[in-house]
N, C-alpha and C positions, 0 to 999 in steps of 0.2 A: 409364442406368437406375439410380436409386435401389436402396443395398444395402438387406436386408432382414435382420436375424438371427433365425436358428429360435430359439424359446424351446425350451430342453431341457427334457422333461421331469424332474416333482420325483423323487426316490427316494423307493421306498416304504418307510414308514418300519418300524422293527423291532420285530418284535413285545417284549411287555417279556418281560424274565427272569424265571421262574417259580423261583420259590424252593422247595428242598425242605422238607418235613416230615423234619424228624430224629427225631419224637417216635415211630414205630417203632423205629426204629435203637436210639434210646437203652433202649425197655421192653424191648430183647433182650440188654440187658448189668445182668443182676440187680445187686442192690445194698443194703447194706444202712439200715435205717430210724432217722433220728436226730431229734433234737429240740430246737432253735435256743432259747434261754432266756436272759431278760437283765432289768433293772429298768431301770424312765427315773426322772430325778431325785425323785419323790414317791415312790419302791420300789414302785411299781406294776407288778407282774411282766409278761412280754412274751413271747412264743414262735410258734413254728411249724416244724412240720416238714418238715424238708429229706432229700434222698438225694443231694444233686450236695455231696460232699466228697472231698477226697482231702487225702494227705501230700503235702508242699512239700520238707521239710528235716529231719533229723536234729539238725542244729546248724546254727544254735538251731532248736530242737525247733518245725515252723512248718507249719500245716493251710492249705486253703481251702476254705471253704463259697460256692456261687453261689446266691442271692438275688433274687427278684423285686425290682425297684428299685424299684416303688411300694408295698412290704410296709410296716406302719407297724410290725413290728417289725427290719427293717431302721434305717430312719430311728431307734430308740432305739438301735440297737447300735452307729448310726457316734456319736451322740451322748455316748452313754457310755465307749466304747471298751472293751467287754469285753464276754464272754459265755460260757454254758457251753456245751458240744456235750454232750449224753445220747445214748447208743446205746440204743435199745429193744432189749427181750431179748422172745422170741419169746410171750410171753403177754399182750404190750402194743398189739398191734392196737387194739384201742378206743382207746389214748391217740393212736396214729398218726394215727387218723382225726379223733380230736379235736381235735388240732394244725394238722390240713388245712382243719378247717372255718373256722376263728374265729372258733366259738362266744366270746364275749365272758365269757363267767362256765367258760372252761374250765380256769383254776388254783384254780378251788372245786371240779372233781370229779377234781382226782388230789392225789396226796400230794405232798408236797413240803416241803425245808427248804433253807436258806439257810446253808452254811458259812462258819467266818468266813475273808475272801480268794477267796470264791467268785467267779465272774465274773457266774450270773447264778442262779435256782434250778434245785436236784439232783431231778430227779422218781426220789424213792428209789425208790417201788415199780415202776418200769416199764424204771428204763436200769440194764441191766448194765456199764457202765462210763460216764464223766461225764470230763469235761477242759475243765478252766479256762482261756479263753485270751482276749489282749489283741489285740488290732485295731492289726497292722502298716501293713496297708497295704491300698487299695482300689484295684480297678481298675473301670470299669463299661463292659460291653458291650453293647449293644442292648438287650433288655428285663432285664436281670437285673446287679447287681454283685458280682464276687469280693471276696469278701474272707477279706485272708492275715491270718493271726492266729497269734502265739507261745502255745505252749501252755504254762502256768506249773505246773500239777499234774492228773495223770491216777488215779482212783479207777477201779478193777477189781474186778468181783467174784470171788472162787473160782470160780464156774460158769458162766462165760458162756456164752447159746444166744440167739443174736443173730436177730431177727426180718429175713427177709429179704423184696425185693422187684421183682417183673421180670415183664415182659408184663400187666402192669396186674395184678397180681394177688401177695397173698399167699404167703409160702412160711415151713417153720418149719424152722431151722439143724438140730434134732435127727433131722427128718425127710430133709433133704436129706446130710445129714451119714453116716445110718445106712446109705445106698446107696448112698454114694461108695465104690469102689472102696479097697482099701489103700495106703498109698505105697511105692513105689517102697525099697527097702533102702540104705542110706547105701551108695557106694563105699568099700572102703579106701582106696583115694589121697586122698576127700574127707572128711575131718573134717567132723562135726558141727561145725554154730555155737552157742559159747558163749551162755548161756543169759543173759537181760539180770538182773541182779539188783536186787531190791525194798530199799526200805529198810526199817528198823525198826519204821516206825508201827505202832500195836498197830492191828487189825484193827478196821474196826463195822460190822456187820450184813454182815458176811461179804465183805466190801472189804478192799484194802488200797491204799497211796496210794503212788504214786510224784511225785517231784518231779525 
């Protein structure tokens, strides 16, 4: 009698992997509101605003900001290799949103000037602090690229109240600030941390610059 072989059945195949939404997770870790600024070769200014930054490094003094990867103000800042970070201070909501739009004519409704060794424009009236920084190194993940950048000089103002941002929704440092709890009383065994000191530059509009 002729052998016969059973066809096995196919395995059923597996359903795909559903990928999470992280975009809760992340509007439950506030943060605060900056503003990505830079010139492409004709000094035609470029911006938009970012909240995904953090510190890298002390020495050398080294940030990253993450970046939509098809931002065309991305695409000038790998071009250039530089840029300024502006921290919005808590009465700049408007410009936040302005920065999110891209609105095309939106460095004709804020203020702004161009320091010399800038990285990219200072929006005086809106960031309580401003840092100059060069474009070390990119990394690109999925829809967005890091990019580490050496920061060459930081402008602070005497009063920062830094605009903040979480659960889709505004918050103001002064507000959030005045209901924080006190801290905590230094331990005697634990010294205070020595205070970072400023250099000499004379002060403008209520800044002073460290390098």
């Amino acid at each position: 009698m002729p052998h016969r072989s059973a066809t096995e059945p196919a395995a059923p195949e597996e359903p795909a992997r559903r990928q999470a939404d992280i975009r809760p997770f992340m509007a439950a870790f506030p943060t605060g509101v900056s503003v990505v600024t830079t010139l492409d070769a004709d000094t035609v200014p470029h911006g938009l605003t970012c909240s995904s930054l953090a510190s890298v490094a002390l020495d050398p003094p080294t940030i990253v900001v993450c970046v939509r990867a098809a931002s065309p103000t991305l695409a000038v800042v790998l071009a250039q290799g530089a840029f300024s970070l502006n921290l919005l201070h808590e009465r700049a909501r408007a410009t936040s949103d302005l920065f999110a739009s891209g609105a095309p004519d939106r460095f004709e409704r804020v203020e702004w000037r161009l320091p010399l060794g800038a990285g990219g424009p200072h929006l005086t009236a809106d960031a309580h602090a401003v840092a100059d920084c060069t474009v070390v190194r990119t990394v690109g993940f999925g829809d967005h690229t890091a990019v580490f950048a050496e920061v060459g000089r930081v402008t602070v103002r005497d009063d920062p109240q830094p605009l903040l941002y979480g659960l889709r929704r505004y918050a103001l440092w002064s507000g959030a600030s005045s209901t924080a709890p006190p801290p905590a009383a230094p331990s005697a065994a634990a010294p205070s941390a020595p205070r970072t000191a400023l250099s000499n530059a004379a002060p403008e509009g209520g800044t002073r610059v460290r390098r």
